[in-house]
Phi, psi and omega in degrees: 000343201275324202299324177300296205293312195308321170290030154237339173305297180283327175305297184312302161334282192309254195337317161300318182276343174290315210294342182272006197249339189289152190256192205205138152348076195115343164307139172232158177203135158287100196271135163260148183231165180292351188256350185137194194264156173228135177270174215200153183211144160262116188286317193191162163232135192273167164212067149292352164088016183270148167250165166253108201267186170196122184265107198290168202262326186275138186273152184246138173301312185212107209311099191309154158264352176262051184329331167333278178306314153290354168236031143254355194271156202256140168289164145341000000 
């Protein structure tokens, strides 16, 4: 029975630590590309549990501060 609880102690930890690492709905992230950075939002998760982003077309010099603005803003 102790071995049943220990295996159930680290599965909840493993579990824990995915859940700080999955990324969520609504999320931005700055991606680098060879050409500058672009930004990407997660859109959805398929499920196989893969997120699905949506990627803005304009590339950045530098990783923007008005990230706001830019994914309210209407694409092209």
């Amino acid at each position: 029975m102790e071995q049943y609880d220990e295996l159930l102690k680290r599965n909840e930890i493993v579990y824990k630590e995915y859940l700080k690492s999955k990324k969520h709905i609504g999320e931005v992230y700055a991606v680098i590309t060879s050409k500058g950075y672009a930004i990407a939002q997660v859109a959805g998760v398929n499920y196989h549990g893969g997120e699905i982003c949506r990627i803005f077309s304009k590339l950045h010099k530098d990783i923007p501060s008005n990230i706001d603005e830019i994914i309210h803003q209407k694409e092209d």
